[in-house]
C-alpha positions in Angstrom: 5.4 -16.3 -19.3 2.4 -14.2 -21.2 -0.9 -13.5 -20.6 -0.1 -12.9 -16.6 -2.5 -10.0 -14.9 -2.1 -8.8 -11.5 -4.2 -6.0 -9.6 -3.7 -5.1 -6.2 -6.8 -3.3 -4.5 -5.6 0.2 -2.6 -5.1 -0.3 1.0 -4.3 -4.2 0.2 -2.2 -6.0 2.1 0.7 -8.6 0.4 3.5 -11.3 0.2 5.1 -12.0 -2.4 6.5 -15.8 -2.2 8.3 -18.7 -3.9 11.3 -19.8 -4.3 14.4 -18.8 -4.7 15.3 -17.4 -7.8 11.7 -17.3 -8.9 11.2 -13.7 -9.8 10.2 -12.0 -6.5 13.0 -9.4 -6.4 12.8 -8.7 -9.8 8.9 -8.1 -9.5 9.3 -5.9 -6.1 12.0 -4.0 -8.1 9.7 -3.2 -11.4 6.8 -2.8 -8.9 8.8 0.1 -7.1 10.0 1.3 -10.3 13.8 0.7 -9.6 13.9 -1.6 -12.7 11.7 -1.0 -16.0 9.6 -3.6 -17.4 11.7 -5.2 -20.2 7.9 -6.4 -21.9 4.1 -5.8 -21.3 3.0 -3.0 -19.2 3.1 -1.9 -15.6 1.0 0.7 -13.6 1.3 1.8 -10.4 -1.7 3.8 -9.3 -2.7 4.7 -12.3 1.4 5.9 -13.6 2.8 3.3 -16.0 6.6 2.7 -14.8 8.0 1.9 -18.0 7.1 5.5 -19.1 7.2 7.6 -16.2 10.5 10.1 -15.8 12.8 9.7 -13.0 10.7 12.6 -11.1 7.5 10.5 -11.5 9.3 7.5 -10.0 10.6 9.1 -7.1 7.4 11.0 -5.9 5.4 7.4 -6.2 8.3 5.7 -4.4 8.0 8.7 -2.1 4.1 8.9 -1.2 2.5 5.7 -2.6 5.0 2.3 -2.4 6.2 1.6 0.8 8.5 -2.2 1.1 9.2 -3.6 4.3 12.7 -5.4 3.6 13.8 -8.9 5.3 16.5 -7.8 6.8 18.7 -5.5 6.1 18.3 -1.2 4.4 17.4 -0.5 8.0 19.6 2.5 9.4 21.5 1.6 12.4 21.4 4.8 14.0 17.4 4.7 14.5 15.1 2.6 16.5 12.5 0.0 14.8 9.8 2.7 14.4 12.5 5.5 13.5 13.0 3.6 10.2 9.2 2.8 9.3 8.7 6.6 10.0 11.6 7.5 7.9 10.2 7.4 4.5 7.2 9.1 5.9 9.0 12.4 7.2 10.9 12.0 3.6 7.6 12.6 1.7 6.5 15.2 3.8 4.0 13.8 6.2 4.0 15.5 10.0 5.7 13.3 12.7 2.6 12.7 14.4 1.1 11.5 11.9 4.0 9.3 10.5 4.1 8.1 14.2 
């Protein structure tokens, strides 16, 4: 595929769908920057993953990406809102406020 454009307005809302083997995992992963673009560019607020260190990639995973997965990653040990606040208290945000 070529010529594909995507922009995602801040505070946005999104599902990514299709069928199976279509691409969605692989775009989820480049979009979170746990895979690099292998073409083209990609830029996450405003930091391009292809480019960005592994310091870069973490604090935009930590403050700015946030994935809700299907059905599994969630930590046994916590409750349903324990593991949405989790990556909250991770980047540094107050419990209340996390909450």
């Amino acid at each position: 595929m070529s010529g594909i454009s995507l922009e995602i307005e801040r505070g946005a809302y999104i599902a990514i769908v299709g069928e199976s083997g279509s691409g969605k995992t692989t775009l989820m992963h480049v979009l979170g920057g746990l895979d690099r673009p292998t073409s083209g560019t990609v830029s996450v607020d405003g930091i391009d993953i292809g480019r960005a260190s592994r310091a870069e990639l973490k604090r935009l995973r930590a403050t700015r990406i946030g994935f809700v997965f299907q059905g599994f990653n969630l930590i046994a040990s916590l409750d349903a809102l324990e593991n949405v606040m989790l990556p909250a208290r991770y980047a540094g945000v107050a419990p209340e406020r996390a909450r």
